[in-house]
C-alpha positions as CSV (number, residue, x, y, z in Angstrom):
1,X,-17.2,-16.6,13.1
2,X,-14.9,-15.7,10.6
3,X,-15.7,-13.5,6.9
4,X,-16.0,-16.9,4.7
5,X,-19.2,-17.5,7.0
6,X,-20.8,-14.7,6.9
7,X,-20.3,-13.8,3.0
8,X,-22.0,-17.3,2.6
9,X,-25.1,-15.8,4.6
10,X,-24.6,-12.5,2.3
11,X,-25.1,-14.3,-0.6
12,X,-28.0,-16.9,0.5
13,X,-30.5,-14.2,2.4
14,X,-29.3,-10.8,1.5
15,X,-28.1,-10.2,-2.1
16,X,-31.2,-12.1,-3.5
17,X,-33.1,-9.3,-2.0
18,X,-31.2,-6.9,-3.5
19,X,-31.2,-8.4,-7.1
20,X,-35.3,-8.7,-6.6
21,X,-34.5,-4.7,-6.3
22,X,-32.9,-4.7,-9.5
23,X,-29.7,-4.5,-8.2
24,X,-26.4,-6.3,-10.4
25,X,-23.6,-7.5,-8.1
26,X,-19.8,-7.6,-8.8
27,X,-18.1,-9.4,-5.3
28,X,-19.3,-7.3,-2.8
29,X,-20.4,-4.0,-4.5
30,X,-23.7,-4.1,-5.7
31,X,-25.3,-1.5,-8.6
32,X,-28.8,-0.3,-9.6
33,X,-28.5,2.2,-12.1
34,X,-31.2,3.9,-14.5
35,X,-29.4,7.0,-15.8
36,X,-28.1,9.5,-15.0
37,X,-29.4,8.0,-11.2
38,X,-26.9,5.1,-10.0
39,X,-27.3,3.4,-6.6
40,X,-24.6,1.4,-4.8
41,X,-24.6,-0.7,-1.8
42,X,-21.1,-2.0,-0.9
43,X,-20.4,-4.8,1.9
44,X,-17.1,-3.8,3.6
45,X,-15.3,-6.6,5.9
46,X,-12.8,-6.4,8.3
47,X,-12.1,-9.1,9.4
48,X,-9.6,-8.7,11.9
49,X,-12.3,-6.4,14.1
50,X,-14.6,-9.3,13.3
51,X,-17.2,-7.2,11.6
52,X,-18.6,-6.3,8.7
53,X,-20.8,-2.8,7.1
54,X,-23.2,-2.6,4.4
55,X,-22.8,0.9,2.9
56,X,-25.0,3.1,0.9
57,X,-24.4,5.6,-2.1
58,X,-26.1,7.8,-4.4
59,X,-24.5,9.5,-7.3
60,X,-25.5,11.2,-10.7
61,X,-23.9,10.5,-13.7
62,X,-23.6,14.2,-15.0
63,X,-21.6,15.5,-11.8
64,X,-18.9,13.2,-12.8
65,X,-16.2,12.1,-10.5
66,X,-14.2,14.7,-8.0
67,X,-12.0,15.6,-10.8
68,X,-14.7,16.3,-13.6
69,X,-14.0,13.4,-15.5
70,X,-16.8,10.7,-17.3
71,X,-17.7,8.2,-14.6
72,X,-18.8,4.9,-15.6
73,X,-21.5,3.7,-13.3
74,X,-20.7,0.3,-13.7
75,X,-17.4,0.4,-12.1
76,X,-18.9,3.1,-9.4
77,X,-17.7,2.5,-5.7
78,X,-19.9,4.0,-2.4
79,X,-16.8,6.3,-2.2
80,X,-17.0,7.6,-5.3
81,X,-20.9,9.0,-4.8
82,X,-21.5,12.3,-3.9
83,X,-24.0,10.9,-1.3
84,X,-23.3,8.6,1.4
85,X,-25.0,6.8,4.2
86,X,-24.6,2.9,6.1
87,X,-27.2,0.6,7.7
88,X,-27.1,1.2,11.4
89,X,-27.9,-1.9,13.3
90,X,-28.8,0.4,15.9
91,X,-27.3,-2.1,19.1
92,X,-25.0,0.4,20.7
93,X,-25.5,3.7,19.4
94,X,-27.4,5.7,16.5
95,X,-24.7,6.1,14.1
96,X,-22.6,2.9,14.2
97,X,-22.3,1.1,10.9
98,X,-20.8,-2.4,12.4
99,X,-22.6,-5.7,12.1
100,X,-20.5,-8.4,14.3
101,X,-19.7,-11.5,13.0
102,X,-20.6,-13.3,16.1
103,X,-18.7,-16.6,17.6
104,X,-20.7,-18.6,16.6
105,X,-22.9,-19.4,13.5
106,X,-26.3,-19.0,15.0
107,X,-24.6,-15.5,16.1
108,X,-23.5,-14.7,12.6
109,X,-26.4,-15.8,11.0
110,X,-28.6,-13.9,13.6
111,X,-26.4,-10.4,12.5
112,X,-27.0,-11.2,8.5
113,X,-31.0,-12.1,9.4
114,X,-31.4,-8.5,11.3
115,X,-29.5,-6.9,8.4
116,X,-32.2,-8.2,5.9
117,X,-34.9,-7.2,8.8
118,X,-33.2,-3.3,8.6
119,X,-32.8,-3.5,4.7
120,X,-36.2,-1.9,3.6
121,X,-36.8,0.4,6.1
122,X,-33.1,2.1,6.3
123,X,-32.2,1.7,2.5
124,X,-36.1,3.4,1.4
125,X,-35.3,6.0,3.7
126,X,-31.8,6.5,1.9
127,X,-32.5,5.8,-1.7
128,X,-36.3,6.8,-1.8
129,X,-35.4,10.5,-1.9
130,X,-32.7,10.6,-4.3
131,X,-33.9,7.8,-7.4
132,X,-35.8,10.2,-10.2
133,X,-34.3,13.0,-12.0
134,X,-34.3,15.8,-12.1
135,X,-37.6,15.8,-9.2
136,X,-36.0,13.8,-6.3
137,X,-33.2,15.8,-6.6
138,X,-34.5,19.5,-7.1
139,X,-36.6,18.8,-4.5
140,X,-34.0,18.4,-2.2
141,X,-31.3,20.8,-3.7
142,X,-34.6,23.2,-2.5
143,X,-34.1,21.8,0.7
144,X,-30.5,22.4,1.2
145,X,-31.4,25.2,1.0
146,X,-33.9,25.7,3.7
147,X,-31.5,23.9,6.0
148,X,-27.7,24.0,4.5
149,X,-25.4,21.1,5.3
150,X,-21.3,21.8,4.6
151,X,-20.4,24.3,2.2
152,X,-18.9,21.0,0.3
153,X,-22.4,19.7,0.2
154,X,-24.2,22.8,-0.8
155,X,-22.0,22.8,-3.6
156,X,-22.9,20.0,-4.9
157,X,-26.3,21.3,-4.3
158,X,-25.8,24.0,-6.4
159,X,-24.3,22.2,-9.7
160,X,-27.3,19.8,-9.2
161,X,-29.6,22.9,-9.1
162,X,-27.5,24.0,-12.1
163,X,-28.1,20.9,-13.9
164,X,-31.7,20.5,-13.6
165,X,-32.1,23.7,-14.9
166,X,-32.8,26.1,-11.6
167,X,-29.3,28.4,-12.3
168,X,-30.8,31.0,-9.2
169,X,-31.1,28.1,-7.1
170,X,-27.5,27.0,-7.3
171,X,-26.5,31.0,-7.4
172,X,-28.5,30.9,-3.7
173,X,-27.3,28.0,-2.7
174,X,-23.5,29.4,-3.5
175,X,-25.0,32.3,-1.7
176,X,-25.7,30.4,1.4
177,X,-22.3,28.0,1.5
178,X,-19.8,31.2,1.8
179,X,-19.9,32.7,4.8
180,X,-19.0,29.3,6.3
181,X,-16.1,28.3,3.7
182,X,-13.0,27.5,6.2
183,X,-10.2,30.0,6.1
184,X,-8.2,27.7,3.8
185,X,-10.5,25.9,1.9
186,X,-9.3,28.3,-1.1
187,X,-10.4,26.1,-3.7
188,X,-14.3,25.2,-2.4
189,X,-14.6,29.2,-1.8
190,X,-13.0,30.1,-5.8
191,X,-15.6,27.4,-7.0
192,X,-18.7,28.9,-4.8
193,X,-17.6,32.3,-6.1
194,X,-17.9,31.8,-9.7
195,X,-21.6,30.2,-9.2
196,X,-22.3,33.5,-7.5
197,X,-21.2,35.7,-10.6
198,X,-22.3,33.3,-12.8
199,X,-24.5,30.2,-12.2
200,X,-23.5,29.0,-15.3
201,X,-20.3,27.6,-14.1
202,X,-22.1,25.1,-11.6
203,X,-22.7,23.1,-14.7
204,X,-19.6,20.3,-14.6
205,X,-18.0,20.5,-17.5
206,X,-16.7,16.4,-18.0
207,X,-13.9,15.5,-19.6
């Protein structure tokens, strides 16, 4: 089956699902936001692999975009969120995001019907954690913490800790990310520095 296909099973069985969940959609990107908390699913095809992905995203409002500038959440992309995830249909592996078209219409209508299946399970698991500010997301700045991801990550961590009000949180957060900065990353290390001396700085300041 081809994209026309399956984007007509998209819009019949999944995306009313989504709207029910009080998400708006624009083509393929779809957008539930309730400030400064937006959520974004986006449906990415390619077409000349014969599949198709449905991927997740989480962003706040008040980190802005990568350069610091006012992000407006209606025209937010998955790649633009500071946290990222996909549906995994789960057929081959545990981390692939592909849903095949199929060759044939019962095939493609059986991917778009499993996707729906998947939907509240994977996307409660995503969004669940990360939709009220400041709690969700104090809560699990805490928890980057306990159990640090990339220095990028912990980062953001700390501007979020910064933001919600916890400044020794993001200075221990900053803390935590050095001592695994790569050698070049000059910038990432100049950034966890200053929230170190002073927590202050983890607050973005938007332009």
């Amino acid at each position: 089956m081809d994209r026309q296909t399956t984007t007509a099973l998209l819009r019949e069985q999944f995306y009313p699902v989504l709207k029910a969940q009080g998400f708006t959609r624009s083509a393929d990107v779809l957008r539930r936001v309730a400030e400064p908390v937006a959520h974004v699913v986006e449906v990415v095809h390619q077409p000349r692999r014969g599949v198709f992905r449905v991927d997740l995203g989480v962003h706040l409002t008040l980190l802005g975009d990568m350069s610091h500038h006012v992000i407006d959440p209606a025209k937010l992309r998955e790649a633009d969120c500071a946290w990222r995830s996909s549906i995994i249909p789960g057929f081959r592996n545990d981390h692939d995001p592909d849903f095949v078209y199929g060759s044939t219409a019962e095939e493609a209508s059986e991917a778009v019907s499993f996707l729906v299946s998947e939907w509240d399970r994977q996307s409660d698991a995503f969004f669940g954690r990360l939709t009220v500010w400041p709690g969700d997301f104090h809560e699990a700045a805490r928890a980057a913490r306990a159990d640090p991801p990339h220095p990028a990550h912990l980062l953001t961590w700390a501007r979020v800790a910064a933001l919600a009000g916890d400044l020794e949180l993001a200075r221990k957060c900053a803390e935590i990310a050095l001592p695994s900065v790569p050698i070049r990353a000059t910038s990432l290390r100049g950034d966890l520095e200053s929230i170190v001396h002073d927590p202050q700085t983890a607050v973005p300041q938007l332009r």
